[in-house]
N, C-alpha and C positions, 0 to 999 in steps of 0.2 A: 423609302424603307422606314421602318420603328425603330426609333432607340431603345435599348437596354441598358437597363447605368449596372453592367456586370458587380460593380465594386458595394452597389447598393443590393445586391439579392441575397453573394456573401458575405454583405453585413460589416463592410470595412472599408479604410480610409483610401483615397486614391493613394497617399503615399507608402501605405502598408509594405511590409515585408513579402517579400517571399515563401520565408516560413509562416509568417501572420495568416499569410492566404491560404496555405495547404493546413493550419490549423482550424479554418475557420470551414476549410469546405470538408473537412473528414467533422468537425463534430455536427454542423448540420448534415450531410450524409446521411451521420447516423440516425440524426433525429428524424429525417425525413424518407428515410427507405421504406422504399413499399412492401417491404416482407415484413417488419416491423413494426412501422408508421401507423397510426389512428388518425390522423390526419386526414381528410375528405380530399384535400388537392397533394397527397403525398406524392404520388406518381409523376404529376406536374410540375411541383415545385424540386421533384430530387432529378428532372431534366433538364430543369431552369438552373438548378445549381452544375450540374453537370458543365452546361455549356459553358456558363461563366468561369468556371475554374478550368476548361480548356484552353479557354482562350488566355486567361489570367496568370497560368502558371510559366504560360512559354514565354520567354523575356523578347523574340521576336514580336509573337502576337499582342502583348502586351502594350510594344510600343508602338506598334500597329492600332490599336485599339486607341489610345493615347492623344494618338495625333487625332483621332474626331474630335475629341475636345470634351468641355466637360458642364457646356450651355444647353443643353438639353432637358427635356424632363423625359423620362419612360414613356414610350407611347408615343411620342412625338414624331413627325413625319421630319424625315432631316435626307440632305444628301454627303457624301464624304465630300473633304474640303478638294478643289482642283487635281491640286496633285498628289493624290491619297494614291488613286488608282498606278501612276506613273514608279511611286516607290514602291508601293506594296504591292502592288496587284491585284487585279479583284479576282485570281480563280477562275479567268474566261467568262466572268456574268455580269448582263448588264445590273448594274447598283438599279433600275427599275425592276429589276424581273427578282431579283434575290431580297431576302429579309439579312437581318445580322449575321446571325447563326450560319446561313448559307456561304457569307461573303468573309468570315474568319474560316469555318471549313476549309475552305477553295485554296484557303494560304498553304494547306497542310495535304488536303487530297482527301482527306476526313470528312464524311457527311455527319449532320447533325444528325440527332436520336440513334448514335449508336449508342453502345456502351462504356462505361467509364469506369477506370479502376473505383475497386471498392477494396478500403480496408477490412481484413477480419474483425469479427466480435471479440472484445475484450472479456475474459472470463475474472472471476472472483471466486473465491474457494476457502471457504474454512480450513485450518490444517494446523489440528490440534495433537501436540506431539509431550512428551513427556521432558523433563528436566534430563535425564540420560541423553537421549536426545539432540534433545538441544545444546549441551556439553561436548557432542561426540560427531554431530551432524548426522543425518539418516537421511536413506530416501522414502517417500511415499508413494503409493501407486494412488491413482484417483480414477476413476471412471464416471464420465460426464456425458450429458446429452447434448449436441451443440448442432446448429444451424450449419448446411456445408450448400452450396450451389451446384448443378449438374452442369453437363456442358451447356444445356439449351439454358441455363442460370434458372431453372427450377429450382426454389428452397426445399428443404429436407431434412427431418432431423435423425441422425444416425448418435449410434453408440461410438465413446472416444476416452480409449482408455490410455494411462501413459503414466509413467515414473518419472517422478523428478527428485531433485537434491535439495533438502534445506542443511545448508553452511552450517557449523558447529557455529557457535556462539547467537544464535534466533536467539530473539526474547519477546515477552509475552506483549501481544500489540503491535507486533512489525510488522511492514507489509511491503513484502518481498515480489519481486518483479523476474517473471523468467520470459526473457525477449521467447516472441515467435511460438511459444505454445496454444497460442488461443486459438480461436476460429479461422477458419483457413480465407486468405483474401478470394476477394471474385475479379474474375476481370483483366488480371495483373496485378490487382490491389494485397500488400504486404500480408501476410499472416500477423492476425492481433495476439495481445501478450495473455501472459495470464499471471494473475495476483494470488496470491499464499497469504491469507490473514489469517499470521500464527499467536495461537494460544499456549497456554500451560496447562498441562493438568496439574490437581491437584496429587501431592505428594505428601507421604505417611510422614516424613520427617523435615522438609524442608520450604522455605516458603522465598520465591523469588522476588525482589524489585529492581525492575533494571536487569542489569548483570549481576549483585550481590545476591546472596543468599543468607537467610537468617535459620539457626535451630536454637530451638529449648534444647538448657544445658540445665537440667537439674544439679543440685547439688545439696548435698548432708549439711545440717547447720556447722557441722565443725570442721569442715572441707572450707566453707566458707569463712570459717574466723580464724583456723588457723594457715589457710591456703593447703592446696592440693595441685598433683600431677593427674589428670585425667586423661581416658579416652573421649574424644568428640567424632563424629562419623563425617565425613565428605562424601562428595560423591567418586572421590579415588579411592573410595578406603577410608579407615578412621585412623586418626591422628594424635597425639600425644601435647594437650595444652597443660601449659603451666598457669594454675591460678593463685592471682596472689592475695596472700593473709590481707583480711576485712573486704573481700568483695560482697558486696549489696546484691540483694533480688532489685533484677532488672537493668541491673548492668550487662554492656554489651564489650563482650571481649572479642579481637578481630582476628582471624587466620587471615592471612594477608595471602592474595591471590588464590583462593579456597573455591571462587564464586565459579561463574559460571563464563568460558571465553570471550572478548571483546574485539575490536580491530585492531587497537594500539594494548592490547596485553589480557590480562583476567579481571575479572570482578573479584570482591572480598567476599571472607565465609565471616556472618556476627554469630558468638554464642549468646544468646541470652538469657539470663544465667535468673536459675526459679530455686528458690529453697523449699527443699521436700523433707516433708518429718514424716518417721513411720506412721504408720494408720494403725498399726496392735504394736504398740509396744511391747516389750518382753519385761519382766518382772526388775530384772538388772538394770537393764535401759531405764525406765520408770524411777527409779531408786537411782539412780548417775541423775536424770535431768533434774529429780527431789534437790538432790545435794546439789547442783549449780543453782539453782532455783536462790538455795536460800544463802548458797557462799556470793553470789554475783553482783555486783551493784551498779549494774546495764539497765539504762531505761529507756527504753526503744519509744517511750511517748512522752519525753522530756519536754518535746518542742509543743506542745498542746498546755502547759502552763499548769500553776499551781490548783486548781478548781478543783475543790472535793465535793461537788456537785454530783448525788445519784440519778442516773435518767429511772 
């Protein structure tokens, strides 16, 4: 009969894992299914992978496999060592009349070119959700077009619609895993998951990194030199900051746990704090900033130095 170096199709070491092995023959699987596949030998090689991870995965057949040894090359005419046949059995066939494939079957009762579990397709999905949202958790519904197999394993793409949960505290760029929603397996093979790659929308007042959140807190120049008690808005409501005498444009004052929910607690709300002057002042107003004008001896461009240079 011909060798197969099983470990060489699924592309791994003879010492590999267990899980190594079932990793290696679900992603080539997928690369190689013939519903899928561009591949010109896809059909062939997702049998050949097939068989080898039948055999591979079962820690009987394994060490059945094992004891042929590992002086071979693929293709090679070989026969099992003496007493191959006395421990393992060959399945009632002569080792001349059977290839590999035949003589690992025989162990299990299993003929080759059946079927082999197939994991579901892995879905990915946009799921762009607002900061309320994200603060609060919601569900979304999605309706998706997905690949499903019939009995006779016809592919087909049918409609699949379905609600799910995204957890309060999402933030923008997370990529959330909901076991078992994806494409349904074939064969026995598990249902694949499906991925939630969530976004923010854009919001009229607040701007997310992370779990904090940042807003513009305007303020009156005299709010800011002499300090003020303001309103600032959250997303529970707006809130009552104290700000203190000589705060600067562009200073960030912090509501502490303001943000947006996290695992181990909240994110922070930053005000960041802009001085706004009227655009029409009033006649009074005008006549008040005259007289600080010329009572004040504040020179906000001290640190540019002495230069009486006109541009």
């Amino acid at each position: 009969m011909k060798y197969k170096d099983y470990y060489e199709v699924l592309g791994v070491e003879r010492t590999a894992s267990a899980e190594d092995i079932k990793k290696a023959y679900r992603k080539l699987a997928h690369k190689f299914h013939p519903d899928v596949s561009k591949e010109k030998n896809a059909k062939e090689k997702f049998q050949e992978l097939g068989e080898a991870y039948e055999t591979l995965k079962s820690p009987e057949k394994r060490a059945a496999y094992d004891q042929l040894g590992s002086g071979f090359k693929p293709g090679q005419d070989f026969r099992p060592p003496p007493d191959w046949e006395q421990q393992f059995g060959g399945g009632g066939q002569s080792f001349d009349e059977a290839d590999l494939a035949d003589l690992f079957a025989g162990l299990s009762g299993r003929r080759p070119g059946g079927r082999f579990p197939m994991p579901g397709q892995d879905f990915e999905v946009a799921a762009p959700i607002t900061l309320e949202q994200a603060a609060h958790g919601t569900e979304i519904e999605l309706n998706l077009s997905v690949t499903e197999h019939d009995a006779a394993g016809v592919p087909r793409r049918v409609p699949h619609a379905l609600r799910v949960r995204v957890p309060k505290g999402a933030s923008d760029g997370q990529r959330l895993r909901i076991p078992g929603k994806g494409g349904k397996g074939f064969d026995g093979g598990r249902d694949g998951d499906l991925y939630l790659n969530i976004s923010l929308k854009p919001h009229r007042l607040f701007r997310a990194d992370g779990h904090d959140l940042y807003v513009d807190l305007p303020l009156a120049p005299w709010e800011a030199v002499l300090g003020a008690s303001v309103e600032v808005p959250t997303l529970e409501g707006a809130v009552r900051l104290k700000v203190p005498a000589g705060t600067k444009a562009g200073q960030k004052l912090r509501l502490s746990k303001r943000g947006l929910p996290k695992r181990d607690g909240e994110g922070d709300l930053y005000a960041v704090v802009q001085i706004a002057v009227p655009a029409a002042p009033t006649a009074r107003e005008r006549e008040l900033f005259e007289q600080l004008a010329k009572a004040s001896q504040f020179d906000p461009r001290a640190h540019f130095g002495g230069s009486k240079e006109t541009a």
